[in-house]
Structure formats: structure tokens, C-alpha cells
C-alpha positions in Angstrom: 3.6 -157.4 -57.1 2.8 -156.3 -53.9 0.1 -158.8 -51.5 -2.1 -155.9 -51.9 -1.8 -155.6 -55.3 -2.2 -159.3 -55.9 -5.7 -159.3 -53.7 -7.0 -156.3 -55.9 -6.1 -158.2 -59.1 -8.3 -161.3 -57.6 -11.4 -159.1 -56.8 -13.1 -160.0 -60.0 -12.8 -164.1 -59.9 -13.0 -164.2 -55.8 -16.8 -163.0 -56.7 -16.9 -165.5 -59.5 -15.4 -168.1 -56.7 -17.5 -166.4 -53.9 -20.9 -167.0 -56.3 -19.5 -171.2 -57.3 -19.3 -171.5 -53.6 -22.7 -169.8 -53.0 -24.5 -171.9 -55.4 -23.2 -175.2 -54.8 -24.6 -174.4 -51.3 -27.8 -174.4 -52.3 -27.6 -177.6 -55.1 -26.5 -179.9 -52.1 -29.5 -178.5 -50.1 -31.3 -179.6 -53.0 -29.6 -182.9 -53.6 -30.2 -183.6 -50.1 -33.8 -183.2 -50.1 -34.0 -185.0 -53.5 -32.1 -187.6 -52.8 -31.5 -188.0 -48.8 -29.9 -192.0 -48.7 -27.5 -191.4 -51.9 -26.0 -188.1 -49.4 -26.2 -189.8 -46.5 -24.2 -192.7 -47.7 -21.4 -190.0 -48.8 -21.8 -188.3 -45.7 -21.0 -192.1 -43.5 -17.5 -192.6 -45.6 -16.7 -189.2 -44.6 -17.8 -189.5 -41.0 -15.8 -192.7 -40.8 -12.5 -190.9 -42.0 -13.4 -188.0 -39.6 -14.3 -190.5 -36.7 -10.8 -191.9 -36.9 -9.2 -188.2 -36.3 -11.1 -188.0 -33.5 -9.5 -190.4 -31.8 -6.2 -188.4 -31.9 -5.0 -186.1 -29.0 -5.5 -182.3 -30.1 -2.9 -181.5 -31.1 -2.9 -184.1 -33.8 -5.6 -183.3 -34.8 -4.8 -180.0 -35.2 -1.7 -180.8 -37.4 -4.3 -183.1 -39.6 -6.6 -180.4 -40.3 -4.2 -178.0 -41.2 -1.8 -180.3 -43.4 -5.4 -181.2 -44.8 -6.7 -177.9 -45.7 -3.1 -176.4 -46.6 -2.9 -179.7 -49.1 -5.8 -178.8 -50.9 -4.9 -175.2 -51.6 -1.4 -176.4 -52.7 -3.3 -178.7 -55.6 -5.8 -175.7 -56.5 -2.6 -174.0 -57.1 -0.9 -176.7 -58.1 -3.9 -177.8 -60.9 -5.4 -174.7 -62.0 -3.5 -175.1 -65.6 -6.1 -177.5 -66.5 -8.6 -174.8 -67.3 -9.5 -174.3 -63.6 -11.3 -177.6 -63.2 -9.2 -178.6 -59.8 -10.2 -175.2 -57.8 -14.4 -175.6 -59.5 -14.3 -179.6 -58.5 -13.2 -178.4 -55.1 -15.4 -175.6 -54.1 -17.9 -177.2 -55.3 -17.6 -180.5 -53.5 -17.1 -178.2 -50.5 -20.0 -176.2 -51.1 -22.3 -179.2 -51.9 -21.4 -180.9 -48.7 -21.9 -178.0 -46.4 -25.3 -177.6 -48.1 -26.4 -180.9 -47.5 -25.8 -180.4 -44.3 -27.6 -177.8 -43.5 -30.4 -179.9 -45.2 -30.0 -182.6 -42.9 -28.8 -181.4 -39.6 -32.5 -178.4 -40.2 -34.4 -180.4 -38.3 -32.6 -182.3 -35.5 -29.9 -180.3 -34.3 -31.0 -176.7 -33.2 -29.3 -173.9 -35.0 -27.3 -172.6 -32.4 -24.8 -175.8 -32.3 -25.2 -175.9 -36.0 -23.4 -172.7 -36.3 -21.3 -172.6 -33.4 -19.8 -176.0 -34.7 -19.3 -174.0 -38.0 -18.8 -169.9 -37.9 -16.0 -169.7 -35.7 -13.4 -171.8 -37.8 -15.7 -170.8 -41.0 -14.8 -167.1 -41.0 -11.5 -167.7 -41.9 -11.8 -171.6 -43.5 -14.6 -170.3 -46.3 -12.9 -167.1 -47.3 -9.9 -168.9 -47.4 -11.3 -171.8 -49.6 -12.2 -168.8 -52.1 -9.8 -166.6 -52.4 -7.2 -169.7 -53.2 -10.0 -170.5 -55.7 -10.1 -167.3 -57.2 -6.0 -167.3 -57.2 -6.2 -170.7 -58.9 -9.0 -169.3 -61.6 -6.5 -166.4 -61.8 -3.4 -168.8 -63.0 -5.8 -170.9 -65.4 -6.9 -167.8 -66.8 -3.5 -167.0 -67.7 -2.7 -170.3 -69.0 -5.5 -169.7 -71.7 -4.1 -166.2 -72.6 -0.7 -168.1 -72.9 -2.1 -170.7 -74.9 -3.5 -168.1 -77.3 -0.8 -166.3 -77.0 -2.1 -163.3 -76.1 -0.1 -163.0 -73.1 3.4 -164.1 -71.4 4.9 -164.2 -67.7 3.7 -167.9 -66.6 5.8 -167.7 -63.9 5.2 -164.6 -62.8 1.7 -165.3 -61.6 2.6 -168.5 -60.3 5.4 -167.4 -58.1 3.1 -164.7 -57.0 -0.1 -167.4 -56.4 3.0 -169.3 -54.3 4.1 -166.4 -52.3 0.2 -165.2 -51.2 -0.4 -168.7 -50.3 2.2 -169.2 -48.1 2.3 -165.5 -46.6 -2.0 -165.1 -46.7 -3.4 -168.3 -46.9 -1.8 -170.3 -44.4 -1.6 -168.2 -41.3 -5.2 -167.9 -41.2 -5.6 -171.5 -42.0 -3.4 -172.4 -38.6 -6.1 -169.9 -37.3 -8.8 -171.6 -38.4 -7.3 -174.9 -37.4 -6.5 -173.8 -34.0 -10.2 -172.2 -33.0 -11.8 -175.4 -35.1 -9.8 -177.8 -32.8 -9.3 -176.0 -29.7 -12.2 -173.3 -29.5 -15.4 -174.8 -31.3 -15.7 -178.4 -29.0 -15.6 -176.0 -25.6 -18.3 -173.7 -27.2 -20.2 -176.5 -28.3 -20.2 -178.4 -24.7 -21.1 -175.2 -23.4 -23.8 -174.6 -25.4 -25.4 -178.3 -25.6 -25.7 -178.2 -21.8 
């Protein structure tokens, strides 16, 4: 199967991903406003783990959030037998997070830095995030069929997940890495001045 081909046979679960995403967006915003010191305590571990990459020259950091974000894909891959649980858990955790965010930050930080500090790296991160969701839905789904016996060729799809996510995915995740790391702290000094 041809990359093309493979992306046309996702366009039915990257909406389903797309919509996950969308709505998990709009919980933590929710969350947030319900329950502001529960997220703000979650949001302080991860600042603390962040805080500690920022102490690392750039390119470090660079390698960090790529091997980070490149990780995660490889266990939505990696995990999607279990009925797709790994790539829901993780876009929504993602989407949750983001959404809290946007909760919290509303009021105190002006909306330009807001999305300068995430649209430039976001363009490629998000759509990223969902279309290896929607390729991980896309091997679960299978698994099901297989389970059933409905359908064969296991492998198939996996070796064809594999081969998008290292010809696709991760070029635009080094490009999402490199304008994150590189890019978005110049356009943010620029604009906070």
C-alpha cells in the first residue's frame, strides 16, 4: 500500500481522532474551571519535569523533545492491540492538558504569546498526535476483526502503520521540534517586548 493510500484508508478514524482530541479540549477547560488546585497541582509535576529540560543547551533539548514525542507515537503503535485504549488515553491526556491551559493562562497571559508559544510547533505537533491516533485506532480495529475472525493480514497493517510512521510522522515531528525549540522562544521574546 502506497503512503497515499494508507492516509485515504485513515480518513474515517483521523475524524474520529480529530473529534477525541477536540473534545477533550474542551473537558480540561471544564476541569479547570471546576476544579483549578487539583489541575494546577498536575500542571506543577509537569512544569518541574519541563523546568529541568530547560536547563539544557538547545540542542538537547531539541533531541528530548523529539525522542519524547517520537516515543509516544511508537507506543500508540506499539499498544493499539488493546482495543485502542493507548492512542484514546493519550490524546486525551494531551487534549485535557492543552485545555486546561487555555483555561488558566485566559486571563493572565495575552493571547498573542499564548498562541505564538503554541501554533507554530502545533501545526505540525497536533496533526501529527492524530493521525498516529487514527493509525493506532486503525490497527486495533483490525485486531477486533481478527479476533472475530472476520478478517486476516495482522501484519500487513502493522508493517504499513511502521513504515508511515517512520517516512510521515517523524520528519514533521523533527519539524515541529526544531521550530518549538529554535523558532517559538525568539518569537516569543519578540513579542513580550
Amino acid at each position: 500500500m502506497s503512503i497515499k493510500d494508507y492516509i485515504f484508508s485513515l480518513r474515517k478514524l483521523f475524524l474520529f481522532s480529530f473529534f477525541i482530541f477536540l473534545f477533550s479540549i474542551i473537558f480540561g477547560f471544564f476541569l479547570a474551571k471546576s476544579f483549578p488546585d487539583i489541575i494546577l497541582q498536575t500542571l506543577s509535576a509537569l512544569k518541574a519535569v519541563y523546568s529541568q529540560v530547560a536547563l539544557l543547551d538547545s540542542f538537547s533539548q531539541f533531541l528530548f523533545v523529539l525522542f519524547n514525542n517520537s516515543f509516544v507515537l511508537f507506543l500508540i503503535l506499539l499498544f493499539s492491540f488493546f482495543f485502542g485504549i493507548f492512542p484514546f488515553l493519550v490524546l486525551f491526556s494531551n487534549g485535557v492538558v492543552l485545555g486546561a491551559l487555555i483555561y488558566l493562562l485566559k486571563g493572565s497571559l495575552p493571547i498573542s504569546l499564548f498562541l505564538a508559544s503554541i501554533l507554530p510547533h502545533g501545526i505540525f505537533e497536533i496533526p501529527v498526535l492524530i493521525v498516529g491516533s487514527a493509525a493506532g485506532f486503525k490497527i486495533a480495529n483490525k485486531t477486533i476483526k481478527i479476533l472475530f475472525k472476520k478478517e486476516q493480514g495482522l501484519r500487513k497493517e502493522i508493517f504499513s502503520a511502521f513504515k508511515f510512521f517512520l517516512t510521515v510522522l517523524i520528519p514533521f515531528l523533527v519539524l515541529a521540534a526544531l521550530i518549538e525549540i529554535y523558532f517559538v522562544p525568539i518569537l516569543l521574546d519578540k513579542l513580550s517586548k
